[in-house]
C-alpha positions in Angstrom: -15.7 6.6 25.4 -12.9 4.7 27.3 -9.2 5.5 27.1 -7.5 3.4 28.2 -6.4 1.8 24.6 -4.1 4.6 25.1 -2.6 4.7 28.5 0.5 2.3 27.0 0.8 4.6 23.5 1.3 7.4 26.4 4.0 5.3 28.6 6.1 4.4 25.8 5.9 7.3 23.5 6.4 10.3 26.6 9.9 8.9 26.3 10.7 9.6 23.2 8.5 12.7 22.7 6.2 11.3 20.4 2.8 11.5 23.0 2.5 14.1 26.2 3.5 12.7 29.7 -0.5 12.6 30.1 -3.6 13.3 28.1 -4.5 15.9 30.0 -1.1 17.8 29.2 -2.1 20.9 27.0 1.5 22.3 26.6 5.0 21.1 27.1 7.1 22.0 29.9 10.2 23.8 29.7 12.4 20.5 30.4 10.5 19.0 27.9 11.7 21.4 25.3 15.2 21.3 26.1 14.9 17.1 25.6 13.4 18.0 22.4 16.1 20.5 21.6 18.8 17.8 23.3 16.8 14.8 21.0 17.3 17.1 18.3 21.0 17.2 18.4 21.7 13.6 19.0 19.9 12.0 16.2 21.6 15.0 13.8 25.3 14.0 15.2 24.3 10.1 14.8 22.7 10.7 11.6 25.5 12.7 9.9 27.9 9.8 12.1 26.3 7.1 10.1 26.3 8.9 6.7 29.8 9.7 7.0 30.5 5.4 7.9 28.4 4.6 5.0 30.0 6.8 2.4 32.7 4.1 1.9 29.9 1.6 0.5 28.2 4.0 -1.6 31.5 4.2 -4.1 30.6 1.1 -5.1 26.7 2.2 -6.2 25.5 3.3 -9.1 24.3 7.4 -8.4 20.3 6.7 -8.5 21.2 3.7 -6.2 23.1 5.9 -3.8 20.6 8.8 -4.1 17.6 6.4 -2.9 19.4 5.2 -0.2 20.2 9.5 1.1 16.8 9.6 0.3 15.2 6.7 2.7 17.8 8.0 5.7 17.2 11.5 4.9 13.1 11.1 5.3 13.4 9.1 8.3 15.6 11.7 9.8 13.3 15.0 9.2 10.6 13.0 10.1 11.9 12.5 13.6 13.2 16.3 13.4 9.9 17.9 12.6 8.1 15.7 15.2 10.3 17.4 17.7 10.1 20.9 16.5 5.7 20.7 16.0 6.2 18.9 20.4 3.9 23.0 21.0 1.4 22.0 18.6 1.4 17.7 18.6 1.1 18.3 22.9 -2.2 20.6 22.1 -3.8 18.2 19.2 -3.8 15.3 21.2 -5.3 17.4 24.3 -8.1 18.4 22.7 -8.3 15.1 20.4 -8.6 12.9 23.4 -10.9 15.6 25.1 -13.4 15.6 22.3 -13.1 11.5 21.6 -14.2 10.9 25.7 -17.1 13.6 25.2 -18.4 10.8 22.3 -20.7 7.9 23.5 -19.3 4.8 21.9 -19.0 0.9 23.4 -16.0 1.7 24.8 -14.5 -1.8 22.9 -10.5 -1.6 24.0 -8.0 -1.5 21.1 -5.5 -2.6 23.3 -4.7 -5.4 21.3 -3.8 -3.4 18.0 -1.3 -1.5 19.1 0.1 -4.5 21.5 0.1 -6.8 18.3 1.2 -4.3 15.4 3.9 -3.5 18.4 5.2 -7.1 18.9 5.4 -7.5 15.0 7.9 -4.5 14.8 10.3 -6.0 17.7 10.5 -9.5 16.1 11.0 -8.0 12.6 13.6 -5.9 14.2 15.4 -8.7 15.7 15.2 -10.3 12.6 16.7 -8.0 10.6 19.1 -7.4 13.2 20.5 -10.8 13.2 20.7 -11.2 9.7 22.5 -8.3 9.1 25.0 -8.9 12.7 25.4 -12.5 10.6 26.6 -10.9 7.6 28.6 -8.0 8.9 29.2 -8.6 12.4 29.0 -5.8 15.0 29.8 -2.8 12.6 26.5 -3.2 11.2 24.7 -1.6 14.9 27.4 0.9 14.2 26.4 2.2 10.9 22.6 1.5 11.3 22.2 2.9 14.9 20.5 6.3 13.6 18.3 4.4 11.0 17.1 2.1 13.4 16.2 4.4 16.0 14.5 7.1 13.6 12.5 3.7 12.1 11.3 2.8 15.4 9.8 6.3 16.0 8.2 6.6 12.4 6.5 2.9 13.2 5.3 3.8 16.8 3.9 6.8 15.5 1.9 5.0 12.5 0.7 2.1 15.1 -0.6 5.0 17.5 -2.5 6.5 14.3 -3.8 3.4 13.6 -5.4 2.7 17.6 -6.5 6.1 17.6 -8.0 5.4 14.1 -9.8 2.3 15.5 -11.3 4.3 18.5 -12.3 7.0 16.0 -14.3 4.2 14.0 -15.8 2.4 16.8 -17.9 5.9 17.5 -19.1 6.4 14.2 -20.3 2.5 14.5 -21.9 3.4 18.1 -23.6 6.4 16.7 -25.0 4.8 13.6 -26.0 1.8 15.6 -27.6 4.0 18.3 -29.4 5.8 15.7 -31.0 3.2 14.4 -31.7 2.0 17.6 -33.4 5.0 18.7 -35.4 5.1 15.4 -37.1 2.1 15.4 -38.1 2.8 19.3 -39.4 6.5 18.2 -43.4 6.8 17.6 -43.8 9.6 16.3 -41.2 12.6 14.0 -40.8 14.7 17.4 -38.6 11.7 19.0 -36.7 11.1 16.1 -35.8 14.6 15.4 -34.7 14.6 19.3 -32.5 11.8 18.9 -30.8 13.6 16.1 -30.6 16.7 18.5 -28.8 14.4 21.0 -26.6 13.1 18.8 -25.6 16.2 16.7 -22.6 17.2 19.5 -21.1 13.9 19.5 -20.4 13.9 15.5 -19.2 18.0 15.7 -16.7 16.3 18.3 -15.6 13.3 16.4 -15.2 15.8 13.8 -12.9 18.3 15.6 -11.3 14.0 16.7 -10.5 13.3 13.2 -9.0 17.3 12.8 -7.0 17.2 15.5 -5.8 13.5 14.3 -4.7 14.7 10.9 -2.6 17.7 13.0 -1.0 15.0 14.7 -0.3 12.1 12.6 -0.6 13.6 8.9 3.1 14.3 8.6 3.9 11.4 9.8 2.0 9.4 7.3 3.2 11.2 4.3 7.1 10.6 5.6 5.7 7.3 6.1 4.4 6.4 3.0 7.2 8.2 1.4 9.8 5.9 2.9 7.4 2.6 2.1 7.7 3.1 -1.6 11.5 4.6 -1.6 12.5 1.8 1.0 10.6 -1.2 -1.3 12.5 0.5 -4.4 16.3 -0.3 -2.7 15.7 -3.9 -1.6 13.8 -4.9 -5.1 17.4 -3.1 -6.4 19.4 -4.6 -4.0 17.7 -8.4 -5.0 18.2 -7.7 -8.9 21.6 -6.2 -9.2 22.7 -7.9 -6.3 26.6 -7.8 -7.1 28.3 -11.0 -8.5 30.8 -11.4 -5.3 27.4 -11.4 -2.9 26.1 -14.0 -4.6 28.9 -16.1 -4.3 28.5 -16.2 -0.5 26.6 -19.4 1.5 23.5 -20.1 0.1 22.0 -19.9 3.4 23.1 -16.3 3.6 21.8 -15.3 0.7 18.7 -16.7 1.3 18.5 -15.1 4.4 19.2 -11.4 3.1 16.1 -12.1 0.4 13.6 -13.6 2.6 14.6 -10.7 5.0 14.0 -8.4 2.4 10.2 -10.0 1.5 9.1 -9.7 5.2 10.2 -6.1 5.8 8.3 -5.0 2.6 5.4 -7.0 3.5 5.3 -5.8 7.0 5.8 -2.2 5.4 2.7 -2.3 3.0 0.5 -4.5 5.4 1.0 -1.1 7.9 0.0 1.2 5.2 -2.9 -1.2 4.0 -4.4 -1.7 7.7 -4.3 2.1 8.5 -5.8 3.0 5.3 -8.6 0.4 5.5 -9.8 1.9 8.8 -9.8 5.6 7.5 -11.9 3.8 4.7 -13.9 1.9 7.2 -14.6 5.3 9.4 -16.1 6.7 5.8 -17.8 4.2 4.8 -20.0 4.3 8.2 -20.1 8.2 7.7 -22.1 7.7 4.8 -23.9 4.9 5.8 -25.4 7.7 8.5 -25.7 10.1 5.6 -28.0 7.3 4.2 -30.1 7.6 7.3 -31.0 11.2 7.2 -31.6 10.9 3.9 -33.8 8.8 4.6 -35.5 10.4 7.7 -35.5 13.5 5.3 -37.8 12.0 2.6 -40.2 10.4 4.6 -40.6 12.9 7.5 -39.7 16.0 4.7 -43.7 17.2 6.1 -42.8 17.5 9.5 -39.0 19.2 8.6 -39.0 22.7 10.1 -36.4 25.2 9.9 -34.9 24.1 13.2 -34.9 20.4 12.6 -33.5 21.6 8.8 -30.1 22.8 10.7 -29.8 20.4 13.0 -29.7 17.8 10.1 -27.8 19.8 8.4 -25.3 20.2 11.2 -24.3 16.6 11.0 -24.4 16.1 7.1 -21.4 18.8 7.2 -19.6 17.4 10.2 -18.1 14.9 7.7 -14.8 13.3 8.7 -11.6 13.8 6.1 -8.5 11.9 6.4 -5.3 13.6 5.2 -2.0 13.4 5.1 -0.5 17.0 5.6 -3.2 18.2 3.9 -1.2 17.4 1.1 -3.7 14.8 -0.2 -7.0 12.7 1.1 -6.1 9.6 2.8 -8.4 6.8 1.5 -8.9 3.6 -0.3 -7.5 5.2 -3.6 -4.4 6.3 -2.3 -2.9 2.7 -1.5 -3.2 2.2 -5.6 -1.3 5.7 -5.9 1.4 4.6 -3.9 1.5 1.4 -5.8 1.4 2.6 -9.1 4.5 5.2 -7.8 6.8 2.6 -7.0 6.3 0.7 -10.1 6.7 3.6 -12.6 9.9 4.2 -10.1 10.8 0.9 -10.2 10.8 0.7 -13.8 13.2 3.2 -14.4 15.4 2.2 -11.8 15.7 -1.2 -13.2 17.7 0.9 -16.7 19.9 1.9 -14.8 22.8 -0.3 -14.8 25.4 -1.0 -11.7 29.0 0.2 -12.1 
């Protein structure tokens, strides 16, 4: 299939080691490594910079309020950390992800326009929240949120890369099922049908080894992701209820700012995880729709099913994609209701606890 969805994921991220220079990089060079190891340093001294600045606000927290708010920095920060230390591994997963996705037949449909639109979305929320925040506390507000905004940007530009890669991924399994069916009404007889599904059989064992190397890619950084969605949606619903009595007492149109502020980021937050977890959904629900077929195929041809046609078809019923994230847990419709159901039993308890 064609690439070239990709070719601005791999200008933008080689920068900030998030992709290789070039798909066809299999291992990082040695100047690579020392950025990483350079990267490394910087966001730990900008990091601990920015914790230190923000201490002086946190005496005025309750301790769960504080602790959620070490928490969100703290995931954004290892999450930035541990994509730098996996660069041998992330560099060799996309090598042989991309290598197997253009070995796949597919319509070559360009997802381009994802990643550009998901990416303008980010900058304009970013500005947004950038001037409402420069409006409220001037300049010193870049100066404690440097680190946080920085780490953000790479956690978002790795979670709209996932979700292009996602819609490449999907747009093959809708080529091969469409192909299939293609091919099968066209067939006359068993012998061409049971060579189309000979044909076909390599491209799902690639998009299989796709969808492995994918989850070696992306999976941590969809569970830091998600992890930072629901602790992130916790301290502004906080922040809006216990907002402190001398905050409230500001300009009206400052306040309203800081809440509407608040509504878009979580929106923008959740519509990410919704979007990438509808196409993982999407990309199993044509999976099975294929299964459908050769179960099909299977009953009404099961006469002229030899022992060689048997592994062939069973071949593709095991090449059966699986989203995860870390291999901690499966990645599918479900999980947007776990996450949802975690942040309210959070929320719920954070809501006891009162504000000193």
């Amino acid at each position: 299939m064609s690439l070239k969805a990709l070719d601005t994921v791999f200008k933008i991220g080689k920068y900030i080691l998030l992709t290789p220079e070039t798909p066809t990089t299999k291992k990082p060079s040695l100047k690579k490594r020392f950025y990483a190891l350079l990267l490394i340093i910087i966001y730990t001294i900008t990091s601990s910079f920015c914790m230190f600045l923000q201490s002086a606000v946190f005496r005025h927290r309750s301790l769960m309020q504080n602790s959620l708010r070490v928490v969100v920095s703290m995931n954004s920060y290892f999450s930035a950390i541990f994509s730098l230390i996996r660069i041998n591994s992330t560099t060799r997963s996309w090598y042989y992800m991309v290598k197997n996705l253009s070995q796949v037949s597919s319509s070559g449909t360009n997802c381009k326009c994802t990643f550009m639109a998901w990416f303008t979305v980010v900058l304009i929320t970013r500005l947004y929240d950038t001037f409402v925040f420069m409006k409220m506390f001037g300049f010193r507000f870049l100066i404690y949120s440097v680190s946080d905004l920085v780490l953000f940007f790479r956690l978002i530009f790795s979670i709209i890369t996932a979700i292009t890669v996602l819609q490449m991924i999907q747009q093959c399994y809708h080529f091969q099922k469409k192909t299939l069916l293609t091919r099968i009404a066209n067939s006359v007889d068993s012998d061409q049908v049971f060579e189309t599904l000979a044909k076909l059989q390599p491209d799902f064992f690639c998009l299989q080894k796709a969808v492995s190397h994918f989850n070696d890619i992306f999976g941590w950084d969809i569970l830091f992701y998600e992890f930072f969605v629901v602790c992130r949606t916790l301290v502004y619903i906080d922040d809006t209820v216990k907002m402190p009595e001398h905050l409230r007492k500001r300009q009206h149109i400052d306040v309203v700012l800081e809440i509407s502020l608040k509504i878009v980021l979580m929106a923008f937050f959740w519509l990410l995880i919704l979007h990438f977890t509808l196409v993982c959904d999407q990309v199993l629900k044509k999976y099975e729709e294929i299964l459908n077929i050769l179960l099909k195929i299977k009953f009404f041809l099961r006469k002229k099913v030899n022992k060689r046609r048997s592994r062939c078809l069973r071949r593709i019923e095991q090449s059966c994609p699986e989203f995860s994230a870390a291999r901690f847990y499966c990645i599918n419709r479900a999980t947007l209701f776990s996450l949802l159901n975690a942040a309210t039993t959070f929320l719920i308890v954070l809501l006891q606890f009162k504000v000193y």
